[in-house]
N, C-alpha and C positions, 0 to 999 in steps of 0.2 A: 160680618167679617171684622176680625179685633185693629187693630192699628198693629205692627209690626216695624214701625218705623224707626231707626234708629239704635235698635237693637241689632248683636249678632245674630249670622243665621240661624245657629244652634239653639238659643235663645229663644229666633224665631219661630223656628219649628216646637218649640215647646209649647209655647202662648198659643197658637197654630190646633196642638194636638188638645190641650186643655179647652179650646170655645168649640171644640167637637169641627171645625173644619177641615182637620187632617187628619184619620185614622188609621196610622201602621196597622193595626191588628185585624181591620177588615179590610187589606188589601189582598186580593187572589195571588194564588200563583205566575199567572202570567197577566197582572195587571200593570199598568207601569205607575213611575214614583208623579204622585200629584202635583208639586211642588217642583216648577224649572226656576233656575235665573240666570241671571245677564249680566256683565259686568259693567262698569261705566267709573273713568278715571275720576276719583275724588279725594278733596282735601281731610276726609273722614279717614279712620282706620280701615283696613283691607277686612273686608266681611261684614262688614256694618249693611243693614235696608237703608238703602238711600228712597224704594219707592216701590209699590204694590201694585199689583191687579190681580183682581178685582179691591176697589178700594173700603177704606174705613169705611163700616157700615154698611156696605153692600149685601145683599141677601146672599147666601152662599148652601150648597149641597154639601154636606159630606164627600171628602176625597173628590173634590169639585179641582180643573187644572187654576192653579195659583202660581203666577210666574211674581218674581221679589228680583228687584235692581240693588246686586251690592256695588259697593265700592271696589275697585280695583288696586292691587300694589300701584303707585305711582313709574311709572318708565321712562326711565333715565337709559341712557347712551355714556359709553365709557367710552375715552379717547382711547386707542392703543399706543 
């Protein structure tokens, strides 16, 4: 499993598709998408990997579920 850390998702899914852990083109018809995440409020840009599982170097299957923690927009409250 490559490091995905710190990059955007889009990104990440790239690196992702390229070390052969995530393959769009061998996913079925009604298979679902490998790949969930979570969000969690950070001082990083919104969409950034703050954190993986299965982690750096872990042994990994093809289209194996890979959950990624981005970053959240920050939430703020407007006075009216």
């Amino acid at each position: 499993m490559p490091s995905v850390i710190g990059f955007n998702f889009w990104e990440a899914l790239l690196i992702l598709e390229q070390a052969g852990a995530y393959l769009p083109n061998k996913l079925g018809y009604f298979s679902t998408f490998p790949v969930s995440s979570t969000f969690e409020p950070s001082t990083q840009n919104a969409g950034i990997v703050l954190a993986q599982n299965p982690g750096f170097h872990a042994p990994i299957y093809p289209n194996s579920p890979i959950i990624l923690t981005l970053a959240d927009y920050p939430m703020s409250a407007v006075e009216p």
